[in-house]
C-alpha positions as CSV (number, residue, x, y, z in Angstrom):
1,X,6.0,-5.4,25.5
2,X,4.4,-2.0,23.6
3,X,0.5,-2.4,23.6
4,X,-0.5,-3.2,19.8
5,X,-2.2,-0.4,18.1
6,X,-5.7,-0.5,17.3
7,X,-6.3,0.5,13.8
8,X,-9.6,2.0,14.7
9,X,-8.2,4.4,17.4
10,X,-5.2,5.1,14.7
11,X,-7.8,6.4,12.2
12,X,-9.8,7.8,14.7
13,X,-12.7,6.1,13.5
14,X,-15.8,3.8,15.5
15,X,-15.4,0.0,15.3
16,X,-18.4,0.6,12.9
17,X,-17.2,3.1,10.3
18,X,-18.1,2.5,6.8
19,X,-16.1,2.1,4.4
20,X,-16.7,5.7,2.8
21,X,-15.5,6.9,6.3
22,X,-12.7,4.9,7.0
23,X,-11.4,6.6,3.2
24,X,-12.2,10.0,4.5
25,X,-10.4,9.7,7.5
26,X,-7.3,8.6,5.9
27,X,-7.0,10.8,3.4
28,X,-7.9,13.6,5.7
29,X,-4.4,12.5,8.3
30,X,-2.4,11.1,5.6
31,X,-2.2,14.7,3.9
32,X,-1.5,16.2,7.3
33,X,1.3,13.7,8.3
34,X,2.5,12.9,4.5
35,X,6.4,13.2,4.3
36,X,6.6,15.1,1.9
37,X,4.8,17.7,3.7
38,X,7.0,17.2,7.0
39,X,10.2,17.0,5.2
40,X,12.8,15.3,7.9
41,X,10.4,14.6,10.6
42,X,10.7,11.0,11.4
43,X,7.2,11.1,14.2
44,X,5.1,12.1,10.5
45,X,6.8,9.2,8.8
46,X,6.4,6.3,11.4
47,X,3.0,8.3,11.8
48,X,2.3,8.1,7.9
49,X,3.1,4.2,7.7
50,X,0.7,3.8,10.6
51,X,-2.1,5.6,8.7
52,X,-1.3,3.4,5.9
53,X,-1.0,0.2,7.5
54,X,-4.6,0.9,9.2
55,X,-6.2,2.0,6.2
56,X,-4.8,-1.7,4.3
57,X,-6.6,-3.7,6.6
58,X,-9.8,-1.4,7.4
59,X,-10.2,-1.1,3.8
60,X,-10.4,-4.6,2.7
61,X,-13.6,-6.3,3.9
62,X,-12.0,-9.6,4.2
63,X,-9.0,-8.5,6.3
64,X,-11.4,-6.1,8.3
65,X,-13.2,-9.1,9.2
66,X,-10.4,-11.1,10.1
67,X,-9.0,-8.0,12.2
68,X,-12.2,-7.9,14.5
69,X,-12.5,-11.3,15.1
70,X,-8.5,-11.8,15.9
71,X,-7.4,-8.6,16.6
72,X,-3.5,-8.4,16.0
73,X,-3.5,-12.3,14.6
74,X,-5.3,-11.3,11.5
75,X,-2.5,-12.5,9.5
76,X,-1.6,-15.3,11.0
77,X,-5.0,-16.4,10.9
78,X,-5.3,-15.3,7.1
79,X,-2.1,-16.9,6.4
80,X,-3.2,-20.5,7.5
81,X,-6.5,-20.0,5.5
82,X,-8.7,-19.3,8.4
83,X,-12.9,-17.9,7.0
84,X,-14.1,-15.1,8.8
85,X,-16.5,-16.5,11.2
86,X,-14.5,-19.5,11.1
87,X,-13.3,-19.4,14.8
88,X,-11.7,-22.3,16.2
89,X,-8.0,-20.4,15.3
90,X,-5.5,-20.1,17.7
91,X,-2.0,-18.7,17.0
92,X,0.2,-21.0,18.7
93,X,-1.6,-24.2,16.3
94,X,-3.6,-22.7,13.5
95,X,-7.0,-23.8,12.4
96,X,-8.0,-26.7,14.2
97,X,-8.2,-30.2,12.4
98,X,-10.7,-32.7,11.9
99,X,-10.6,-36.2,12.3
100,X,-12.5,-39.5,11.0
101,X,-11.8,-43.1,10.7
102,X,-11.3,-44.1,6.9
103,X,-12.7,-47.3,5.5
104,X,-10.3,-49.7,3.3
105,X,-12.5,-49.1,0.1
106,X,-12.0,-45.6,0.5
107,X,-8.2,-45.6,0.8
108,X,-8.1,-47.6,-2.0
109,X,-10.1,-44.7,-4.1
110,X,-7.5,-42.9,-2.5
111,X,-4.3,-44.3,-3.2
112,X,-5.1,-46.9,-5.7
113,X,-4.0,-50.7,-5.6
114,X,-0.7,-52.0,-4.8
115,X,1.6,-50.3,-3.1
116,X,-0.1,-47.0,-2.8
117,X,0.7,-46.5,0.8
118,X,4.7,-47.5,0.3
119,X,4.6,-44.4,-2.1
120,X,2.6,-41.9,0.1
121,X,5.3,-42.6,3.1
122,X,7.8,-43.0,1.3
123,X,7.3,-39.3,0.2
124,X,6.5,-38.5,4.2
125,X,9.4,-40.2,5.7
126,X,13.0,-39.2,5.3
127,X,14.4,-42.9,6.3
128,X,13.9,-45.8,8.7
129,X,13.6,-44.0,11.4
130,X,10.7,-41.9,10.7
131,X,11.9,-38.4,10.2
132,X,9.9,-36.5,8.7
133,X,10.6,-34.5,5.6
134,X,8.6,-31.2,5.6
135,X,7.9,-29.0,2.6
136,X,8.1,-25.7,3.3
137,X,4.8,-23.6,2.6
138,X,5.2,-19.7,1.6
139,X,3.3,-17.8,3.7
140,X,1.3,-14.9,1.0
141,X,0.8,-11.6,2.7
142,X,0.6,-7.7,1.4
143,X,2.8,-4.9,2.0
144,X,2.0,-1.7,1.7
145,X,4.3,1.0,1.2
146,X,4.0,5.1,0.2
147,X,5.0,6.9,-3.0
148,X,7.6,8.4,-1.8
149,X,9.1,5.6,-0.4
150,X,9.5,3.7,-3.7
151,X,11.3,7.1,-4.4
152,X,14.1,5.4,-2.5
153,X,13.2,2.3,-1.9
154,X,12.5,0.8,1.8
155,X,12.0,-2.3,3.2
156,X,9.7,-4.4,5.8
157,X,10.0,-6.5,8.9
158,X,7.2,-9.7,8.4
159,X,6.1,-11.6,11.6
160,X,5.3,-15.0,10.1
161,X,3.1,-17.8,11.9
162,X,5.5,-19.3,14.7
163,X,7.1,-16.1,15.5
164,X,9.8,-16.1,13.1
165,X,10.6,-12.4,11.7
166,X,12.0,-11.5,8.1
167,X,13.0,-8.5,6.2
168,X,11.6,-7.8,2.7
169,X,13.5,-5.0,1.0
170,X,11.4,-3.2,-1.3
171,X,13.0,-2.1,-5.1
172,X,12.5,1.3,-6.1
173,X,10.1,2.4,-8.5
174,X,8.5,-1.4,-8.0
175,X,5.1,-1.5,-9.8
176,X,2.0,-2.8,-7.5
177,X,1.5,-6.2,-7.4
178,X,5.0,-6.9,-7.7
179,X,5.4,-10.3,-5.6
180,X,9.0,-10.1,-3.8
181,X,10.0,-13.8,-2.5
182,X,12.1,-14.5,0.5
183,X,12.6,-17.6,2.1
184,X,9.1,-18.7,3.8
185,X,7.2,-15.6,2.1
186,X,5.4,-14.1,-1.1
187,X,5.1,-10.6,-0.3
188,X,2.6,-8.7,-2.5
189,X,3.6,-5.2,-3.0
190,X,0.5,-2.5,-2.3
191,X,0.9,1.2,-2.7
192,X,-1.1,3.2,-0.3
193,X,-3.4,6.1,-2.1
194,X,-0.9,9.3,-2.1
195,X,-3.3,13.0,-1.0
196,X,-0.5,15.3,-3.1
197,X,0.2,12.5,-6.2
198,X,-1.3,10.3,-8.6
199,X,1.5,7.4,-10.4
200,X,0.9,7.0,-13.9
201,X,3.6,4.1,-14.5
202,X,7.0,5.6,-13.1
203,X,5.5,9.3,-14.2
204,X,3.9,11.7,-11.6
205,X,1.2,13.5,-11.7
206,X,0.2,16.7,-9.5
207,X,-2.2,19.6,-9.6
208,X,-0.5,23.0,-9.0
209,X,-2.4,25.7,-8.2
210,X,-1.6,28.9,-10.7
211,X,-3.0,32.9,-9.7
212,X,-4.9,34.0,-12.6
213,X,-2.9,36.7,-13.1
214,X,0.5,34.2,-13.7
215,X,-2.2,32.3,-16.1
216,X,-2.6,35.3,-18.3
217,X,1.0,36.8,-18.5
218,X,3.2,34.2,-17.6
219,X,5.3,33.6,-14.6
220,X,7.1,31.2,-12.0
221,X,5.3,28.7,-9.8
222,X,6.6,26.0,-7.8
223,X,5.3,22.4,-6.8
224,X,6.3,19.8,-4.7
225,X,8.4,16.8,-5.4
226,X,8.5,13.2,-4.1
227,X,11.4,13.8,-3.0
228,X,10.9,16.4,-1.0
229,X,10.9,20.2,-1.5
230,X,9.7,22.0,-4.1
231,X,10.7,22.8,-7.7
232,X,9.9,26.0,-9.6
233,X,9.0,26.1,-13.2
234,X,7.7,28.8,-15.8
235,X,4.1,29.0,-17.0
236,X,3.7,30.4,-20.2
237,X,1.7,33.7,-21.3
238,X,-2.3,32.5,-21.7
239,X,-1.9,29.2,-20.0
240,X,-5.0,27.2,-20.2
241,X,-7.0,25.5,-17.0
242,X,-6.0,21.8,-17.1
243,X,-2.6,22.3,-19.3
244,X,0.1,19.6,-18.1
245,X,3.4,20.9,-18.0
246,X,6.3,18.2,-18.0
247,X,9.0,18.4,-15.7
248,X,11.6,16.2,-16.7
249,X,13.5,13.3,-14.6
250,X,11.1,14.3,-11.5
251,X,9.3,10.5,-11.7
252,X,9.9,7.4,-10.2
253,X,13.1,4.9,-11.3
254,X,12.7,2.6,-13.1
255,X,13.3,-0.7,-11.1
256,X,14.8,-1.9,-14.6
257,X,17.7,0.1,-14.6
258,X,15.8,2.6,-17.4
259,X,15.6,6.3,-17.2
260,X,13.8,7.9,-14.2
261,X,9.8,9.2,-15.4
262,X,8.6,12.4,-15.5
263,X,6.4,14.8,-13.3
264,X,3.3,16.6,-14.9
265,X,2.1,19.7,-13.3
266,X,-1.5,20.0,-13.9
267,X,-2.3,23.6,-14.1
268,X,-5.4,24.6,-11.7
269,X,-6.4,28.2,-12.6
270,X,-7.1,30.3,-9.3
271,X,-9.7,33.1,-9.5
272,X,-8.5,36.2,-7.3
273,X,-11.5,35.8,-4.3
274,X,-12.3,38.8,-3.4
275,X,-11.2,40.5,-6.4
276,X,-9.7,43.6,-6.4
277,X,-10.7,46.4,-7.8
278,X,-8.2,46.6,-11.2
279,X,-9.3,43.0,-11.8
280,X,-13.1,43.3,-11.5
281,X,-12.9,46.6,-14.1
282,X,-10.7,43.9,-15.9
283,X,-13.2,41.5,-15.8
284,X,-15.9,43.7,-16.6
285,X,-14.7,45.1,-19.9
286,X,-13.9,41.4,-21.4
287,X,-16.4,40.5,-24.2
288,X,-19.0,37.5,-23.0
């Protein structure tokens, strides 16, 4: 069996990180090892849903706690309601129950008089011979996927408690917080925090980086896509720092069947450092 992967050592951060550090450190691999930046290489993809898997628990106190105290049965334990601190969790059983002896007065508070008990077992037992009839309970657990893979969609395999594994396929262009039910699960949808960019509904926004010079005269640039590669578009003469250029049908889908969004290219003006000399004469002769 594959050793389990410490989120800590996937990070590359101490047990003891902050949370400020734990951010830094993600952001810092998940641009080197985001796919769109490693178009086709599949070791920067697992590596990417690594970083992002780490960064889901390490960045939620709650589950943080829970992952120190069980290690890779976090979930399991957060699934059956376990406290951090709780301990007494094991699991094979769950969290560990309690027993006292009830007195008749309080059972009737409990059930009520006459018959209360037929009703209770009848609800418990299937027939005669004392099956029991279990209700299922849906297990409620996150998933966290990237941007570009609600380009596509993608999907998940879930370990529940007892060992049993299903698959929960992810829509494209899903919103987060979308809950997607299969049988014995409630699967939250999370979207990891992209470094290249930012989802405004199914639009996109990115910041491209434009020469001064292009800014000034016009000219072509090019940007990246979620789906990979880049796409080139024209900046007009005396472009302004922080104009948002749209590139059409460059979004997200719409998960209802609507028309894919739109990218924005958010113009970032780049100063010529160290100028030359045509430029600083330029510069120079430009009224204050």
């Amino acid at each position: 069996m594959p050793k389990t992967k410490d989120y800590y050592e996937v990070l590359g951060v101490p047990r003891g990180a902050t949370q400020k550090e734990i951010a830094s450190a993600f952001r810092k691999l998940a641009r080197k090892h985001h796919p769109d930046l490693n178009a086709g290489d599949k070791q920067a993809e697992a590596r990417f849903k690594e970083l992002s898997e780490a960064h889901e628990v390490l960045s939620d106190s709650k589950k943080r706690k829970l992952y120190d105290e069980f290690g890779e049965n976090w979930a399991s334990a957060a699934a059956a309601g376990v406290q951090p601190g709780a301990g007494g969790f094991r699991p094979d059983v769950g969290p560990r129950a309690q027993y006292r002896t009830v007195s008749p007065e309080e059972m009737e508070d409990l059930f009520g008089e006459g018959g209360g008990f037929g009703d209770i077992f009848g609800s418990i037992f299937g027939n005669s011979r004392g099956r029991v009839r279990q209700q299922p309970i849906d297990v409620e657990l996150p998933i966290t996927v990237s941007l570009a893979e609600l380009f596509t969609g993608t999907s998940r395999t879930v370990e529940l408690p007892g060992g049993r594994r299903v698959e929960v396929k992810v829509p494209p262009g899903v919103k987060e917080g979308t809950v997607l039910r299969v049988p014995g699960l409630r699967a939250t949808v999370q979207v990891a925090p992209d470094p290249i960019f930012t989802r405004e509904g199914k639009d996109l926004r990115v910041t491209v980086p434009v020469p001064l010079r292009v800014a000034l005269n016009g000219g072509e640039v090019a940007a990246p896509t979620i789906k990979g590669g880049q796409v080139k578009f024209k900046v007009a003469p005396e472009t302004q720092n922080g104009t948002k250029i749209r590139l059409r049908g460059l979004g997200l889908p719409d998960p209802k069947g609507g028309p894919v969004g739109d990218m924005y290219a958010e113009v970032r003006v780049q100063l010529p450092v160290p100028m030359d000399e045509a430029t600083r004469k330029w510069s120079a002769e430009q009224p204050s």
